[in-house]
N, C-alpha and C positions, 0 to 999 in steps of 0.2 A: 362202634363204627360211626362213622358221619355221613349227615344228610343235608346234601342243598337243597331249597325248598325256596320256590320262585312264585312270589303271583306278579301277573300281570294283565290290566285290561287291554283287552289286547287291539280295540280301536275300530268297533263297527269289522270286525271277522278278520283283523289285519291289514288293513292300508298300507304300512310301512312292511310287506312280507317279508323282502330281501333284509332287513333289518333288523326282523325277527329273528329268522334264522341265523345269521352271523353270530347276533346274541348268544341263542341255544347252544351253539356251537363253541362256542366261548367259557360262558357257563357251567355248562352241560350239566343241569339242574338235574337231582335224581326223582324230586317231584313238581308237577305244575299244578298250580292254581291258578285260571285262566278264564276271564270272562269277558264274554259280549263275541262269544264263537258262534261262527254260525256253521249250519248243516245243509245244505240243498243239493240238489238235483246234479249230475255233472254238467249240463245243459246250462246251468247256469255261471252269471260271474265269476271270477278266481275268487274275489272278495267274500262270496256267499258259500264257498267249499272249506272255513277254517278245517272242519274234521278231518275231511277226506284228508288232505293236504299234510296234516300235521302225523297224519294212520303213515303215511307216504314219505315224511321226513323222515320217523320215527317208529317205524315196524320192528321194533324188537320190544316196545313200553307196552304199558298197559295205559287203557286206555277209557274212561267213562265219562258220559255227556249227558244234563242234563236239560231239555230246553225248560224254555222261559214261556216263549209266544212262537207262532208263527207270523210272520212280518211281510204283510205284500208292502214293496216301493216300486219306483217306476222305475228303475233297472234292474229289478229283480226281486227272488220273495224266496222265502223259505227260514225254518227253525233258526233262532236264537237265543242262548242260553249259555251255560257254563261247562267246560270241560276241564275235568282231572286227571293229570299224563303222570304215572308211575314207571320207574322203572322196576319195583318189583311187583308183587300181585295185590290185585286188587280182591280181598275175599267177600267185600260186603259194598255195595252200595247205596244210597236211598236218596229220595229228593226230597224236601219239604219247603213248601212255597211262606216265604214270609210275607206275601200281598200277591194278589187278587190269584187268580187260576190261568191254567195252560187253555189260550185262545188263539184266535185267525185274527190280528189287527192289521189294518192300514195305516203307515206310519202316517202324523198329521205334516199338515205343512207347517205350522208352527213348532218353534223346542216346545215341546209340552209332552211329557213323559210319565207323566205323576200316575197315570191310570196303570202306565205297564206293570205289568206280572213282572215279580221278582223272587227270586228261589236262593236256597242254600244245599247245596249240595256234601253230601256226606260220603267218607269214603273211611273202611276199615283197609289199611295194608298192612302184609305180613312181611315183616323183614328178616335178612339171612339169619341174623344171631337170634331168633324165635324171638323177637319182641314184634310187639304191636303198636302202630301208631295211628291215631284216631285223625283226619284229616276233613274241615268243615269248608268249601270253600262259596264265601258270599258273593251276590250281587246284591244292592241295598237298594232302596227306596229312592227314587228319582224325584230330586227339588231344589232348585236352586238356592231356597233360602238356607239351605246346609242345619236345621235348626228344629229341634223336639217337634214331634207329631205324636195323636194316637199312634196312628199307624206304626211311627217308628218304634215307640215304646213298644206298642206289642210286637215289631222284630225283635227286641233285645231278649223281652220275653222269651218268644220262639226259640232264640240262641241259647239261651241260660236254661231252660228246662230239658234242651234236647241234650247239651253237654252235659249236667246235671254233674256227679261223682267222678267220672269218669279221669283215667289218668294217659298221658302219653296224647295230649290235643294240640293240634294247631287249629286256629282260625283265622283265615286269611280272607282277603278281596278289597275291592269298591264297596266300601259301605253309603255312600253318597250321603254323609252328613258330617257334621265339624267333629273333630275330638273331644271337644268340653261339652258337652249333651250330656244328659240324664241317661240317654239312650247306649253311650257308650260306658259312662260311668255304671250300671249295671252290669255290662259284662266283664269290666273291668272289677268285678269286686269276687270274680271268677278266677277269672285268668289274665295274664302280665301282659300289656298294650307295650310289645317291643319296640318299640319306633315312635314311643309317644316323645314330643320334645322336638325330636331329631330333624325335624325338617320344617319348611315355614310353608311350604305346599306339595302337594303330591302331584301334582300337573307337570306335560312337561309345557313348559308356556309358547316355545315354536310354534305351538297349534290351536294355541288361544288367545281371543281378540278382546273377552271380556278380561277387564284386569283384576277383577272379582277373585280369580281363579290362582292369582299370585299369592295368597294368604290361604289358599283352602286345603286343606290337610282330606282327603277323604278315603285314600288307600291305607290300611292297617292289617297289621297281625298281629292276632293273643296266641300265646301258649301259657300251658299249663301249669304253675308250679314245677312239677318234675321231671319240665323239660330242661335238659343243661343246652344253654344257647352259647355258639362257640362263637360267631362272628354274625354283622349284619352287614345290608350294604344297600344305599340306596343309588339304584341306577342310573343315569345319566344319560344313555344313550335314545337316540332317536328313533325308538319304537312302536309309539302310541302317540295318543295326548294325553298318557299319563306314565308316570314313571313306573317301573318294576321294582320290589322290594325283593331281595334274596335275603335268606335268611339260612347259616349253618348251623346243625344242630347236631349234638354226640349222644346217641340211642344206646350207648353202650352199657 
């Protein structure tokens, strides 16, 4: 069988909603890897309900969220973090932070994000033909200089020890750093950086003003050696400020 396998950040909980959806719809991704959702209250913003909203598009998937922070702004506040939409079951999930811990922050008035909590979320799914596929989905370390840090080395760390042996892996997200890093070349000495090459930025630039962002490459997916990859596609449409990577894969 084959498996469409989407990340996408999804833009501060979805900005672009009508857009997303269409997408989905399009698509019709059998798994999401999707970050920068958020969880709140119904009380609050459509912006601040990605979960609910997406429980509500898609009540027949399965469904795991892991936050990040909780996030007071001045039009609203509540969890943000990473969600994994399956359409079939989820048997195992876990989260593990690659910087700092699950907090209450006030977003600042400056871009300065370096301090935020950032997580990798894990997901074991059981698929119809009894096979298993192991499912990592990132949000990386916030920096504009795109460029090696401790910190970042000890995410790749983090990555490469929890994948470890393991067979049947994608690892997908926003890693917020360049491709050519030490940070990447580590997990890359793992597993195959599908989409390395293939694009000269992962932004969509409609919704960026630094021209920084036209050369930066920071969305990626690794799989596994003994994943057979049957097709990629980098998205185009106007659903974030960063593109979506679909990725088909034959589990068979």
């Amino acid at each position: 069988m084959t498996l469409k396998i989407l990340s996408l950040n999804l833009w501060e909980g979805g900005i672009l909603w009508d857009n997303i959806v269409k997408l989905l719809k399009r698509e019709d991704p059998d798994i999401m890897c999707l970050q920068e959702a958020f969880n709140a209250k119904p009380s609050a913003p459509l912006q601040f309900q990605t979960v609910s909203r997406m429980r509500e598009l898609l009540p027949l998937h399965y469904h795991t969220y892991a936050p990040e922070l909780y996030e007071i702004r001045p039009e609203g506040e509540g969890d943000t973090g990473n969600l994994l939409i399956s359409k079939y079951p989820i048997a195992h999930s876990e989260t593990i932070f690659l910087h700092g811990e699950y907090q209450k922050i006030t977003r600042p008035d400056t871009i300065e994000f370096s301090h935020y909590p950032k997580n990798m979320q894990c997901a074991l799914i059981h698929l119809p033909n009894n096979r298993e596929l192991h499912i990592h989905n990132v949000h990386g370390i916030w920096g504009l200089d795109g460029s090696d840090s401790p910190e970042r080395l000890r995410m790749s760390r983090i990555i490469t020890t929890h994948v470890g042996d393991k067979q049947n892996i994608i690892v997908a997200g926003d890693f917020n750093l360049k491709p050519d890093t030490q940070t990447i070349s580590a997990i890359e000495q793992k597993l195959t950086n599908v989409f390395k090459g293939a694009m000269s930025s992962s932004f969509n630039m409609k919704h960026k003003t630094n021209p920084g962002y036209a050369t930066a490459v920071v969305d990626m997916v690794f799989a596994s050696p003994d994943v057979a990859i049957v097709d990629k596609k980098i998205l185009e449409d106007d659903v974030s400020d960063h593109k979506g990577l679909l990725l088909t894969v034959d589990t068979s």
